[in-house]
C-alpha positions in Angstrom: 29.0 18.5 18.9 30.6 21.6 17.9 33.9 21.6 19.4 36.9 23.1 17.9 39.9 20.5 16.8 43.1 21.0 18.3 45.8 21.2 16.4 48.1 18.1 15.8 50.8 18.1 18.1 54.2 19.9 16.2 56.0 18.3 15.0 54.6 14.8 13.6 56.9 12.7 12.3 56.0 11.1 8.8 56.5 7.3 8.7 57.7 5.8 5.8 55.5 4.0 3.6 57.0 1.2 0.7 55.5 1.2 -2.1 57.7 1.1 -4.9 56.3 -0.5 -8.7 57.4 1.7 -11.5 56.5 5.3 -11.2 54.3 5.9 -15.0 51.9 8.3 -15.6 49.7 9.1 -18.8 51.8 11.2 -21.6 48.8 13.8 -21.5 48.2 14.6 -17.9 47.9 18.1 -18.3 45.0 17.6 -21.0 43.1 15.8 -18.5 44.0 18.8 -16.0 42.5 21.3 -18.4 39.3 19.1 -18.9 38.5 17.8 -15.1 38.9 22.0 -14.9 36.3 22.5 -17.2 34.0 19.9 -16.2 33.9 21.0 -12.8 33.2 24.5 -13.9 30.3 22.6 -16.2 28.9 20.9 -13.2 29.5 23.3 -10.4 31.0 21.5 -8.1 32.9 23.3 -6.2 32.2 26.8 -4.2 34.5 29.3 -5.2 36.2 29.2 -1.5 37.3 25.6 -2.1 38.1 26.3 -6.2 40.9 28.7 -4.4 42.1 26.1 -1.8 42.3 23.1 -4.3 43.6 25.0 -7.5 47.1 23.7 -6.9 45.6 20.1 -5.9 46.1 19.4 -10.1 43.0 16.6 -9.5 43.0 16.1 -13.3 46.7 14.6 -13.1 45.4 11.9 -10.9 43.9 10.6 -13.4 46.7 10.4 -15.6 49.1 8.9 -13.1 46.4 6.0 -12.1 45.7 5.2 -15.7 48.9 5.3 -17.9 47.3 3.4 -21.1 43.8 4.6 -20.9 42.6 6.4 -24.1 41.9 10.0 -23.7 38.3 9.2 -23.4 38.6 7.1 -20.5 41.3 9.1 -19.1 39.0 12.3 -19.3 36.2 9.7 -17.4 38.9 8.6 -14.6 40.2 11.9 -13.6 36.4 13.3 -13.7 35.2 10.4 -11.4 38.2 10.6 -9.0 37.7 14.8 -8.8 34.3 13.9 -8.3 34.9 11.9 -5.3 37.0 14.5 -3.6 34.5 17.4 -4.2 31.5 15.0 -2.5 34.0 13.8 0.5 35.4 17.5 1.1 32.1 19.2 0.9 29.8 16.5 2.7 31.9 14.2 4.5 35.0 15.2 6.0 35.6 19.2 5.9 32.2 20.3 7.1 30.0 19.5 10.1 28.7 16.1 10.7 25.4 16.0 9.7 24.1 12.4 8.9 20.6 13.8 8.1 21.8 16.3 5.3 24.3 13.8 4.2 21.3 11.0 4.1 19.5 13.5 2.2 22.3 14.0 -0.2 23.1 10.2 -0.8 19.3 9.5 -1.3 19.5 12.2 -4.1 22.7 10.3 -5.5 21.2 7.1 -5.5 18.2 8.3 -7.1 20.0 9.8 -10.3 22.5 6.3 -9.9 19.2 4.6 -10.3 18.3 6.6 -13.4 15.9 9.3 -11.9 16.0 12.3 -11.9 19.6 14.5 -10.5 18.2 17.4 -8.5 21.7 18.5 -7.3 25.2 19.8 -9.1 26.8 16.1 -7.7 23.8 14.0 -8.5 23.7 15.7 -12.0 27.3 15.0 -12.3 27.3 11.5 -11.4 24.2 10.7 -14.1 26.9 12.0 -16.2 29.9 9.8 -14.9 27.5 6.9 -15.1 26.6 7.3 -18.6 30.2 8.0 -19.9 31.2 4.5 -18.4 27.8 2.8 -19.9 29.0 3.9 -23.2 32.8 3.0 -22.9 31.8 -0.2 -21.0 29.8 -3.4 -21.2 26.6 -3.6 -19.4 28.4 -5.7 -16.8 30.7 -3.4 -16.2 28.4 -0.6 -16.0 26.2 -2.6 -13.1 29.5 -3.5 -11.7 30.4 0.2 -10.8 27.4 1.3 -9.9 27.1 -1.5 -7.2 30.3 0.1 -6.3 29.2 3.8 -6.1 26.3 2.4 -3.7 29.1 1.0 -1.1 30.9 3.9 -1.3 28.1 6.1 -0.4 27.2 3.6 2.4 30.6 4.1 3.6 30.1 7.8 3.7 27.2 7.6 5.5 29.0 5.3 8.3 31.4 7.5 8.2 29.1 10.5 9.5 27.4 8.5 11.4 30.4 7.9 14.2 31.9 11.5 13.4 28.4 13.2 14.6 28.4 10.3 17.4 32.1 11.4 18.7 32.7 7.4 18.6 35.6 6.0 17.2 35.5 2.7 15.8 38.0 0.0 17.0 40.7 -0.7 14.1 38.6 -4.0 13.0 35.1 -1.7 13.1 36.5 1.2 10.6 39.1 -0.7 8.0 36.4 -2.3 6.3 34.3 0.5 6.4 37.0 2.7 5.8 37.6 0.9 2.2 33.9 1.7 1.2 34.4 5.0 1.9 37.2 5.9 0.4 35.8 5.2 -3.0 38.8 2.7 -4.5 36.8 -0.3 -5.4 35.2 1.9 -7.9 38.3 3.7 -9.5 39.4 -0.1 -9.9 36.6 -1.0 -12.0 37.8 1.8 -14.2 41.4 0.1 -14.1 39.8 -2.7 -15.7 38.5 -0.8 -18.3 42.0 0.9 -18.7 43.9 -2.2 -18.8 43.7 -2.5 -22.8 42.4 -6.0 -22.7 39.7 -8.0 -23.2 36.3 -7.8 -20.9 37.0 -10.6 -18.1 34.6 -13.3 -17.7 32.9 -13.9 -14.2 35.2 -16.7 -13.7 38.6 -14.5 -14.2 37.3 -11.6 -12.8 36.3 -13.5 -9.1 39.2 -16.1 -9.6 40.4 -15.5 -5.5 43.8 -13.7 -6.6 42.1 -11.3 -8.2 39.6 -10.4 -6.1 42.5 -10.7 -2.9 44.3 -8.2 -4.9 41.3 -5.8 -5.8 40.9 -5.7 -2.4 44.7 -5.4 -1.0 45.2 -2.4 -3.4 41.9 -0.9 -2.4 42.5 -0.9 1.5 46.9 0.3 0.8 45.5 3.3 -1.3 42.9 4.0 1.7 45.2 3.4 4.3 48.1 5.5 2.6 45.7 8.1 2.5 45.0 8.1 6.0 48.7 8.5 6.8 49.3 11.5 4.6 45.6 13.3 5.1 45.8 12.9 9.0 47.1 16.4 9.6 45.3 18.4 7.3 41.9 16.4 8.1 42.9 17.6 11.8 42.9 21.1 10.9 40.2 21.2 8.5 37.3 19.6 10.2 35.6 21.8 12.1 34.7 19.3 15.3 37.3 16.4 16.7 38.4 14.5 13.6 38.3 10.2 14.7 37.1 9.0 11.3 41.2 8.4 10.2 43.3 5.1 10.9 46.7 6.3 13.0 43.9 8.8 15.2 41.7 4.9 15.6 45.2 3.3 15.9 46.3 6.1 18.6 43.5 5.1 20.6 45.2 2.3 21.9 48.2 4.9 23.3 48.4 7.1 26.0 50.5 10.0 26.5 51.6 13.2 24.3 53.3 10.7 22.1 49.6 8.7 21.2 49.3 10.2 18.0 52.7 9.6 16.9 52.5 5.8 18.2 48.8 5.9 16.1 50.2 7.0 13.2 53.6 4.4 13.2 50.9 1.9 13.8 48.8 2.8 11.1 52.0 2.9 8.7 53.2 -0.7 9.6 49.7 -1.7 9.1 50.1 -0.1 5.3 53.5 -1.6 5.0 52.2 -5.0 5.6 49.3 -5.1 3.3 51.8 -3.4 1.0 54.0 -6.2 1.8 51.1 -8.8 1.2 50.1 -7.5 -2.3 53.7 -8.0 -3.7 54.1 -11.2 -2.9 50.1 -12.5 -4.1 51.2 -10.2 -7.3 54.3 -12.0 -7.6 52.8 -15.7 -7.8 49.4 -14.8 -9.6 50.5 -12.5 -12.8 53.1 -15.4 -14.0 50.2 -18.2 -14.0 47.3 -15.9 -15.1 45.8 -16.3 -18.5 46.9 -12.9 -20.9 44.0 -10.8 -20.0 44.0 -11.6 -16.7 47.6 -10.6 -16.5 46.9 -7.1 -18.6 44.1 -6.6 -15.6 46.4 -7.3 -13.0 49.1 -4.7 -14.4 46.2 -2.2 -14.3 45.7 -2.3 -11.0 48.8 -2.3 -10.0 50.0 1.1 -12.5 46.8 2.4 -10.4 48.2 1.0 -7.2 51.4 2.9 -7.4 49.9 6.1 -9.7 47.5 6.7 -7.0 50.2 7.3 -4.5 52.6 9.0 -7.0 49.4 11.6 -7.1 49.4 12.0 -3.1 53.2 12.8 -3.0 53.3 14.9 -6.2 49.8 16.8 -5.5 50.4 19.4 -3.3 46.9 18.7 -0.9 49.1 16.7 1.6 53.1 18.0 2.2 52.2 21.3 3.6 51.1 20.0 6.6 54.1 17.8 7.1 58.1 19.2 7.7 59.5 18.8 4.4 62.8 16.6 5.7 60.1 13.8 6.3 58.2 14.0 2.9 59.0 11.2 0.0 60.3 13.4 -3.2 58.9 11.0 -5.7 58.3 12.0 -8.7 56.4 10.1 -11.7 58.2 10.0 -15.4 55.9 10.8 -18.5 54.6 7.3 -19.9 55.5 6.6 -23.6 52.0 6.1 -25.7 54.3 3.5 -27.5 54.4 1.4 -24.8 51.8 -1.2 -24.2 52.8 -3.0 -21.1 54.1 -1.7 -17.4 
């Protein structure tokens, strides 16, 4: 399938999206800018075409907005992961043509140096790298747990270009869940734990269900929210139809010039209400958790609302928007005195 994508019809309007904790981000976020730079460069991750589209995309800051307390070792790991992720989803997944045997190819090559073997490719070396920065800064438990994660994500990718090259678009129940793999959140939020400045979790904390309800809520809001924001720009950039995006699978259920539009409301309510969900489980577990428990639960949420502050601040979504409709939300430095959010 080679067919060009139309444009989006002009102009979209930009639903709202409520999310509103306290807007922190890491006092050194321009450090971890200058580092994420030079890794890159170290692992050559990007062509020099897309080093010139994402210069102002500042994917370094994201990690200083999602982790506000991490120690600059872990922030330097965060921001390389997350940059990571967006160089393997522009250049594989989501900008390119859909090509599920190349992209099988690639993932068997990941999996491979996930594995331990040997990384025969820029991203596979990278990732050997990720995962041995968070075996040293994490326990052994940890470690396996985000490994297990980086193998959902990549399965997600792989479903991902699997309908794309079919022209099929899931039904909203199909592509949420799989939407969440591939999206790559549940394994930034195993990072959050190790960001959170407390104690390891024992299996019984860590799977208590309002922890893993809220893992999960902040993973899908993040994915979602992303959805909204990227759906113009992952219009115009893919080279064949675009369906792999939740308000172009919400749209689906519309007819009319105004079906995207509808889509994209839908897909926004649909954020608002997990949004909406989230609060109030955060709201009745943090006050009877046990102190670490509660320092884990303030990590995800700091990541929760630093990962968004990073969409709107970025620059790699509002271009493709009309200004009048984009949130101008802005994060404050985070004191390195503070301990708490």
């Amino acid at each position: 399938m080679t067919t060009t994508a139309a444009p989006a019809p002009v102009p979209l309007r930009l639903p709202e999206i409520h999310l509103r904790y306290p807007h922190r981000h890491h006092p050194d976020r321009d450090g971890a800018e200058q580092h994420t730079r030079q890794w890159l460069a170290q692992w050559n991750l990007f062509t020099e075409t897309a080093q010139r589209d994402n210069a102002s995309h500042v994917f370094g800051h994201l990690g200083a907005y999602a982790y506000p307390l991490a120690d600059q070792e872990l922030l330097h790991l965060a921001a390389d992961w997350m940059t990571w992720l967006y160089a393997f989803d522009d250049g594989d997944i989501d900008e390119c043509e859909p090509s599920p045997t190349s992209v099988t190819t690639q993932i068997a090559r990941l999996l491979g140096a996930l594995e331990g073997g040997s990384a025969q490719t820029p991203l596979a070396g990278a990732l050997a790298d990720i995962c041995a920065r968070v075996a040293r800064l994490g326990s052994a438990s940890q470690a396996a747990r985000f490994r297990d994660k980086v193998r959902g994500y990549l399965m997600g990718c792989l479903a991902e270009i699997t309908y794309r090259a079919a022209g099929r678009s899931p039904r909203v129940e199909e592509y949420l869940p799989l939407r969440v793999q591939a999206s790559g959140d549940l394994t930034c939020l195993v990072l959050a734990e190790l960001a959170s400045g407390s104690p390891e979790l024992s299996a019984a904390q860590l799977h208590h269900p309002d922890v893993e309800a809220l893992t999960l809520h902040a993973a899908y809001i993040i994915a979602m929210a992303n959805d909204v924001f990227s759906l113009p720009r992952e219009i115009a950039n893919s080279p064949v139809d675009f369906i792999f995006n939740l308000p172009l699978v919400c749209s689906r259920a519309h007819t009319g010039n105004s079906a995207l539009q509808a889509g994209l409301d839908q897909a926004a309510q649909l954020t608002n209400d997990r949004i909406r969900t989230f609060a109030e489980l955060h709201e009745q577990a943090e006050p009877a958790a046990d102190a670490a428990t509660r320092a884990h639960l303030k990590s995800i949420r700091a990541w929760l609302q630093g990962t968004y502050d990073w969409m709107i601040d970025c620059g790699r979504y509002h271009p493709h928007w009309r200004q009048e409709d984009w949130p101008a939300r802005t994060a404050p430095p985070f004191p390195a005195e503070c301990s708490s959010l």
